[in-house]
N, C-alpha and C positions, 0 to 999 in steps of 0.2 A: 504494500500500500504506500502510494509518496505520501511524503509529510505534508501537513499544511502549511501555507503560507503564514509568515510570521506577519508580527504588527498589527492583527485584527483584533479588535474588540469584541467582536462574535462570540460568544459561546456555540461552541459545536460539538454534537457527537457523530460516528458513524454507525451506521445500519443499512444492511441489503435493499435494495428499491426496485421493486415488482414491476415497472414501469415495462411496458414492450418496446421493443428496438425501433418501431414507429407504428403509427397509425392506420396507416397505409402504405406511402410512398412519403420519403425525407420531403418537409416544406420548408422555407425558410423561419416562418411564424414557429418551428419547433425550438426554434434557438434565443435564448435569452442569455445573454453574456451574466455573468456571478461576480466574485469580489476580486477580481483577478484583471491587470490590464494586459488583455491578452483578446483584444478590438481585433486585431489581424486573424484570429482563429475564427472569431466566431463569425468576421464579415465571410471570409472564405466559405467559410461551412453553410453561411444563407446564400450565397452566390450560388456553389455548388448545387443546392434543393432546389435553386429555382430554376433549372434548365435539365433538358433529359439526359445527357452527358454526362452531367453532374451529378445526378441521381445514381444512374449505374457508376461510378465513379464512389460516391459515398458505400453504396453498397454490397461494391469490390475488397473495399477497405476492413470490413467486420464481419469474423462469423462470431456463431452465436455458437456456444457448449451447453448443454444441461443434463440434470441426469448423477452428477458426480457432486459430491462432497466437495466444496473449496473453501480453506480455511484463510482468515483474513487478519495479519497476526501487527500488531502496535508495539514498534519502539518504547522505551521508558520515554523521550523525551515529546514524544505526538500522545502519547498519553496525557503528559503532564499540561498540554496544550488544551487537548481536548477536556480536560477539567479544570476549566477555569474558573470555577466554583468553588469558592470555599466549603470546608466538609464541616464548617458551622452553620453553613445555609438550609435551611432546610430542604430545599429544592434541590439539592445536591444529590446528584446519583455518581458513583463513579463508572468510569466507562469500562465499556469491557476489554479484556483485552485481545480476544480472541473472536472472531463472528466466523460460523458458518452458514453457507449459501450452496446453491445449486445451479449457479448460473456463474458462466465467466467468457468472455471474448479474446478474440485472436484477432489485434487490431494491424494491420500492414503499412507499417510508417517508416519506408525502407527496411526494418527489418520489423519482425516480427514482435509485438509485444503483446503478453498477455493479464488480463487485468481480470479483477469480478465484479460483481453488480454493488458491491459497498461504499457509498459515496458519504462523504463530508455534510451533514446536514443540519442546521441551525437550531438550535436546544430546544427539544420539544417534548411532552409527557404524550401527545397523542400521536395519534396516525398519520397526520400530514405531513407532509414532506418539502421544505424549502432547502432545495438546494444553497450551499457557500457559494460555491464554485459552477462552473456551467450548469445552466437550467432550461428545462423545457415550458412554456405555458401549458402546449398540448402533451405533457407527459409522454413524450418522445425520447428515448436514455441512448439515441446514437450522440448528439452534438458531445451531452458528457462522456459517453465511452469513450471517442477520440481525445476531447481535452483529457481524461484520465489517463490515457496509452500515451499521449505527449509527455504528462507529467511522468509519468514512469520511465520515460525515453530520456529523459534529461536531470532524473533525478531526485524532485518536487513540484510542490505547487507553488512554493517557494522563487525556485528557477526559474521557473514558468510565468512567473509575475516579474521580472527583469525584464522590463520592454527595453535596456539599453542593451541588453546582450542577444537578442534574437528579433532577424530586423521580417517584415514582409515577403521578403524572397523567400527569404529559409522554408517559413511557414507554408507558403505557398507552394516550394518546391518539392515537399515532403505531400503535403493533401493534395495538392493537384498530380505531382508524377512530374514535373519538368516546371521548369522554371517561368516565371511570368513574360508577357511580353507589357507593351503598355507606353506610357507616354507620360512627361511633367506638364504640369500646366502653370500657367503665369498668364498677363494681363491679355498678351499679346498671340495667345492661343486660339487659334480658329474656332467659330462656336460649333460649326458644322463638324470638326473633326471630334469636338463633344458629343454632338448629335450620334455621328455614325455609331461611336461606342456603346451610347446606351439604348443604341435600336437594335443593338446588334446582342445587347444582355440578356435578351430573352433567350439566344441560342448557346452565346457562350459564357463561360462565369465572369464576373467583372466585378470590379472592385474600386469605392476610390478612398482616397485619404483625405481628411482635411487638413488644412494648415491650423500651425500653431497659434495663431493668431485670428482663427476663423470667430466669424459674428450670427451669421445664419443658422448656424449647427454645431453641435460639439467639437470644440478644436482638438486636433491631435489624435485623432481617433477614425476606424474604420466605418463603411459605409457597405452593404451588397449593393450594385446600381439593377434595379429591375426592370427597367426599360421607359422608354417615353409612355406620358400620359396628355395626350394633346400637344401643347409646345413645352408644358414641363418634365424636367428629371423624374421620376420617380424611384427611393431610395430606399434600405432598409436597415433601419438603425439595430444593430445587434442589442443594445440594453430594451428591443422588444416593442421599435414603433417603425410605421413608417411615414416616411418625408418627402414631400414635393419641392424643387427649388425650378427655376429658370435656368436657361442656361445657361444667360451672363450671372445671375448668383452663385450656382455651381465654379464656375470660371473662378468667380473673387474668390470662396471659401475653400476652395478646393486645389491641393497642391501636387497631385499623381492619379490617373488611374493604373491598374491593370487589370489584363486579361486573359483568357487563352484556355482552349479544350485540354480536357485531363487526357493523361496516358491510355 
């Protein structure tokens, strides 16, 4: 199990989550970014749902096991994380250290990583489930299973929230299969060579980023582009909405797309 990311306030425990690997077929609405800045996963991952490439693409990436005993075993020190509870609270349960489950995947992120269904989920006495770290609205556990196989791939959740050490390529190079293609944009960028890109996102995945300094929309942070809607962008925010801009607004706020069909 990786560790969780340090510096949260959160009170978290872990336990198995029943969730099915999707609904149907991967949407992007399955994806809601968690406590993690890790904008470049989760835009990829709605980019990916929203085009058929990307579907089969997503669901090249994970199988599914069941049937077997998988034991899901805590560190002392993800322990001592995960009760951040005084044990004069009364509310205080200690966590466990061991969970077994009957489900586990075989996620393909250049190599092979294998994870189970026990996710990081936010102090609760009952049933419900709110994901830390990647989450679904529609109770869809693909977008988490990959963020979980990344964080095992590099070590934590921890790691994994170092947006200075792992840039868009990488991300992209690994869930898409090859690396992006794409284009910067600045004042001076043609609105039509915007246009083409996000007419073109309904067939292939696309992605854009904002600037640091953006006013329109979250700066510094990813976007899915899902294609034109009349003469506007339409966009989809991984923290779980989506956004219409123009496409001279797009232009100001926006400082890169990419694109490009999976392997």
């Amino acid at each position: 199990m990786p560790g969780p990311a340090k510096g949260s306030s959160t009170i978290i425990r872990a336990r198995a989550v029943g969730w099915n690997l999707s609904k149907d077929s991967p949407l992007p609405e399955d994806v809601k970014q968690g406590e993690l800045a890790v904008c470049p996963i989760a835009a990829i991952l709605a980019a990916l749902a929203h085009t058929t490439s990307g579907k089969r693409r997503i669901n090249n990436l994970i199988t599914e096991y069941t049937g077997t005993s998988i034991k899901t075993t805590f560190a002392g020190d993800v322990l001592e994380t995960l009760a951040s509870k005084t044990k004069d609270d009364p509310d205080y349960r200690p966590p466990e250290k061991v969970i077994n489950s009957n489900r586990y995947f075989g996620v393909t992120l250049d190599s092979r990583i294998e994870v189970s269904n026990v996710f990081y989920i936010k102090y609760t006495d009952g049933a419900d489930v709110d994901m830390v770290y990647m989450g679904s609205p529609n109770e869809a556990l693909w977008p988490c299973v990959i963020e979980k196989a990344f964080a095992s791939k590099i070590g934590s959740y921890d790691e994994l929230d170092d947006d200075s050490k792992h840039t868009v390529n990488e991300f992209w190079s690994i869930l898409v299969g090859r690396p992006p293609q794409g284009f910067s944009i600045d004042e001076k960028t043609d609105l039509e060579k915007i246009r083409d890109a996000a007419k073109a996102a309904t067939v292939v995945p696309t992605v854009g980023a904002s600037r640091d300094d953006a006013t329109g929309v979250t700066s510094h942070h990813g976007f899915a582009v899902l294609g034109m809607q009349g003469s506007n962008i339409e966009l989809f925010d991984p923290h779980g909405k989506k956004v219409k801009l123009s496409l001279a607004d797009l232009r100001k706020n926006f400082q890169s797309i990419f694109f490009g069909n999976p392997k």
